[in-house]
C-alpha positions in Angstrom: 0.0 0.0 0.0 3.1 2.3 1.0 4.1 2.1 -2.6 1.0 2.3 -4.1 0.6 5.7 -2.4 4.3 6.6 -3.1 3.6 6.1 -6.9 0.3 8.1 -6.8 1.9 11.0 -5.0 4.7 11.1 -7.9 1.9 12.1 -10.2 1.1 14.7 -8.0 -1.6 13.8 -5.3 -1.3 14.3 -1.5 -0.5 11.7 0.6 -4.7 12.1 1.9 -5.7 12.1 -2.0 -4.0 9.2 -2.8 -5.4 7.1 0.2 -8.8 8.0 -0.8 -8.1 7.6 -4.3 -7.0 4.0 -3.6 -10.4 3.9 -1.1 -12.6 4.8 -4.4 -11.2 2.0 -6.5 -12.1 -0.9 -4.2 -16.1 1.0 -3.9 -15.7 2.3 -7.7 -18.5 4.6 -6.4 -19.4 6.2 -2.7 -20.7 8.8 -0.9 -17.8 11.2 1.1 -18.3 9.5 4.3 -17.9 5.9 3.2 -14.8 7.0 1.1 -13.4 8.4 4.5 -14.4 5.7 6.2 -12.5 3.1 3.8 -9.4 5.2 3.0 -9.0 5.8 7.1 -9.3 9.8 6.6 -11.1 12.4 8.9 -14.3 13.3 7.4 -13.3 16.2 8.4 -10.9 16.3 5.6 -13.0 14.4 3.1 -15.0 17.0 1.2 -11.8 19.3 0.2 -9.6 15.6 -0.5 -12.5 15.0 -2.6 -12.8 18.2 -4.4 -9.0 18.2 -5.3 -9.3 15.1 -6.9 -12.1 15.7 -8.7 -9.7 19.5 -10.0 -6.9 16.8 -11.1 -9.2 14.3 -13.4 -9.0 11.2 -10.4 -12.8 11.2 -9.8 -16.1 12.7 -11.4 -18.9 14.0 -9.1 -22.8 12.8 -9.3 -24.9 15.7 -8.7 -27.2 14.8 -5.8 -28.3 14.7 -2.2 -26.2 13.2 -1.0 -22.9 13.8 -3.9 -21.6 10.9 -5.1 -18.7 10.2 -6.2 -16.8 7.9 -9.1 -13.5 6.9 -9.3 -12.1 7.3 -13.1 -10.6 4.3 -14.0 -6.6 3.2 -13.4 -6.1 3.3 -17.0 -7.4 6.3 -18.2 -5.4 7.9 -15.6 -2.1 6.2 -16.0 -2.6 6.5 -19.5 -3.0 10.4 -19.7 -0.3 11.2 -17.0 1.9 8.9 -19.6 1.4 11.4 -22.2 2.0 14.5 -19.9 5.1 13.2 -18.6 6.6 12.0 -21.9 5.8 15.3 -23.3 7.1 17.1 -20.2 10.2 14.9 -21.4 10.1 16.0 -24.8 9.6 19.6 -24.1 12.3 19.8 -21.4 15.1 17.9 -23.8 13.9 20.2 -26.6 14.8 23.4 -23.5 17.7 22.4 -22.8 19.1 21.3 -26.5 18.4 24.8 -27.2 20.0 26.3 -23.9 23.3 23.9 -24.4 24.0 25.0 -28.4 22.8 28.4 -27.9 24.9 29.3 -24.9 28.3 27.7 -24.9 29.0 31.1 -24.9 28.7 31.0 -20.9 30.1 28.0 -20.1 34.0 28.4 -18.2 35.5 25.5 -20.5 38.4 27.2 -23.4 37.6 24.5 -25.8 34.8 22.4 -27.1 33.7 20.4 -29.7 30.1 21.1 -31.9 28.5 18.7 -33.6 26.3 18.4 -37.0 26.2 20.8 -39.9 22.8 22.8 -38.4 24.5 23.0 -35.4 28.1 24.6 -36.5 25.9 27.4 -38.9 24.3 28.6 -36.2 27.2 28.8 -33.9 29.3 30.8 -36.5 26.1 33.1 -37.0 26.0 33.5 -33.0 29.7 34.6 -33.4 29.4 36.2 -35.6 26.5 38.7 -34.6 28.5 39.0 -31.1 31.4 41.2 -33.0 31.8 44.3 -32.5 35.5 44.8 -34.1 36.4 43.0 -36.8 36.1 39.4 -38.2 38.3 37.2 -40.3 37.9 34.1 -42.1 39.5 31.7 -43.7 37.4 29.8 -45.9 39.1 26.5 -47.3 34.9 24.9 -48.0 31.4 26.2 -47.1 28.7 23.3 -45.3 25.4 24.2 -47.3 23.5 26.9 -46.7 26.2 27.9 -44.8 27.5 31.2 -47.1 23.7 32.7 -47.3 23.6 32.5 -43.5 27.0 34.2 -42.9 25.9 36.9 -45.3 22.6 37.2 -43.2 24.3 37.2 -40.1 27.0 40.3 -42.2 24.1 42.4 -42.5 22.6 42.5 -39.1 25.9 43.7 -37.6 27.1 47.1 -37.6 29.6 48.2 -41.0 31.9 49.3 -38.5 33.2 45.4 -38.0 36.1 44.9 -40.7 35.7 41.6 -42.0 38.1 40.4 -44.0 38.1 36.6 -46.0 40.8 34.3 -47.4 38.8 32.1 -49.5 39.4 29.1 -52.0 38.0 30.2 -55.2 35.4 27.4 -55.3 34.6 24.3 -53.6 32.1 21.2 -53.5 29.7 19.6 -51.0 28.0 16.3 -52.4 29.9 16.9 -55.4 27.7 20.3 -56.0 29.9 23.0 -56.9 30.1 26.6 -54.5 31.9 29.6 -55.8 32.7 30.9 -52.6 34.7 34.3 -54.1 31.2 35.4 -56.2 29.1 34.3 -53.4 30.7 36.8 -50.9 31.7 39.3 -54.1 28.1 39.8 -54.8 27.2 41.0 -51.3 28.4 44.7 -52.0 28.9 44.9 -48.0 31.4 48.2 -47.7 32.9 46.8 -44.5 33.9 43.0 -46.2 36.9 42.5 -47.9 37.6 38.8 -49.8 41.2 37.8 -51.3 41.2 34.3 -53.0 44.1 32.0 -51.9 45.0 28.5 -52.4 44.1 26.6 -48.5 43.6 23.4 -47.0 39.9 22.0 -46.6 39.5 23.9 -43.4 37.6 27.1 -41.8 38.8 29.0 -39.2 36.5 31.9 -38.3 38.1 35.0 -35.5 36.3 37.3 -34.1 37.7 40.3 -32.0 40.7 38.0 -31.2 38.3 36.8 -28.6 37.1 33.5 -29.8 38.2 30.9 -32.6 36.0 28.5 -34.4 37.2 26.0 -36.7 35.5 23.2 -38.7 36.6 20.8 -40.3 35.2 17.1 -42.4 36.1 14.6 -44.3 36.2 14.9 -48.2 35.9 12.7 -51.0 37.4 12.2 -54.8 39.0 14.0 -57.3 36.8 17.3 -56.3 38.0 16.9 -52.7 34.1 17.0 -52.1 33.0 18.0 -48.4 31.0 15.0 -46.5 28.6 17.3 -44.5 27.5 14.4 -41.5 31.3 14.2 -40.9 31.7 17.8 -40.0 33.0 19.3 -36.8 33.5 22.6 -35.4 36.2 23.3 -32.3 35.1 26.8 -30.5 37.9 28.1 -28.8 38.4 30.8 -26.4 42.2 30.8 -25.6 43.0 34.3 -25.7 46.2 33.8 -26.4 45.8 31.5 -29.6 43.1 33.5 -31.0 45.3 36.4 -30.8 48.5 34.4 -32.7 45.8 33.0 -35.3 44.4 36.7 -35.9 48.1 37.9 -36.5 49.4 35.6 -38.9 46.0 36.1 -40.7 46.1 40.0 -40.9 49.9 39.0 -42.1 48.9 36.7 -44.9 45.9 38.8 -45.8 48.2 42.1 -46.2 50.4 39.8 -49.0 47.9 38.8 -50.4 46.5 42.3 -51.1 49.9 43.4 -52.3 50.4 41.1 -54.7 46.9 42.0 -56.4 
């Protein structure tokens, strides 16, 4: 019975609720003073026990002199507090998916590792829209989708962030071809500058010397084709490396210019 009482209190009954609850299913139907009397409450008690079950679904009321009441059966019940609790689940996974990709931001750790192609867009976009000084990329591939959603996230900052890209001229995902150069070309933005450059099939994205995030994947054949489910991004918040990264960037990006 302790157990029994234990389990209904989980699904949110009082220990009093519970007993009478329990008291209701042996009589399926009663008046308030026999359900007191079998579930051992004071009647006292019995009328307000009664009511709060009847607020949370447990038992309907028969309109009368005297009320009677009805337990609902075990199974409806257990069925229906199934479905809250596994959408509880649901929703409370779905929370904190969202909290754990969208803030990594707060979290103390220097280093981590971010998984799937949806998820590395939207952390470079979160970087991204966080600068306030200047950005630079080099681009060795694009993920899908990827280029339109740095533009995006381009045009909601302010032009006074320099950003400045080191791109490979083209490059393939699933064997579909990218011309990274025109894509970022045609944005017109005054505060983006692009350089083409021959680079390894790599992205490492700076912003403010602050934080680093690099992806990188596995490719495929002659086109050196990116394998999108194979990609991963590294976030990085060593000041230090940032910094060293940002300077031999600026360095190659200044030679590169030059030799335009």
């Amino acid at each position: 019975m302790e157990k029994l009482i234990n389990s209904l209190k989980k699904l949110g009954l009082s220990r009093y609720e519970a007993q009478a609850y329990i008291g209701l299913n042996e009589i399926i139907t009663g008046q308030a003073n026999e359900i007191a009397e079998i579930s051992s409450i004071p009647r006292s008690r019995i009328y307000d026990i009664l009511k709060g079950l009847e607020e949370k679904g447990f038992v309907e009321v028969e309109r009368g002199r005297p009320l009677k009441y009805k337990a609902i059966h075990p199974t409806t019940i257990i069925n229906d507090e199934k479905e809250k609790l596994i959408e509880e689940l649901n929703n409370t996974e779905n929370k904190l998916k969202e909290i754990y990709n969208k803030d990594l931001s707060e979290i103390q750790a220097p280093v981590w590792l971010i998984h799937s192609q949806d998820n590395i867009i939207k952390r470079e976009v979160e970087i991204i829209k966080k600068s306030r000084r200047k950005i630079t990329i080099r681009i060795g591939f694009l993920l899908e989708d990827e280029g339109r959603a740095m533009l995006k996230a381009f045009n909601e900052i302010s032009r006074d962030v320099e950003i400045r890209i080191i791109a490979n001229p083209i490059c393939y995902i699933n064997d579909k071809k990218i011309d990274i150069i025109d894509l970022f070309k045609k944005s017109r933005l005054n505060n983006l500058e692009i350089i083409a450059a021959e680079l390894p099939m790599m992205k490492l994205l700076i912003s403010d010397e602050k934080e680093l995030f690099g992806t990188f994947a596995h490719f495929t054949g002659e086109k050196d084709s990116i394998i999108p489910e194979t990609a991963v991004g590294v976030d990085n918040k060593y000041k230090d490396i940032c910094q060293n990264f940002d300077k031999h960037f600026i360095k190659q990006f200044e030679q590169l210019k030059s030799m335009k």
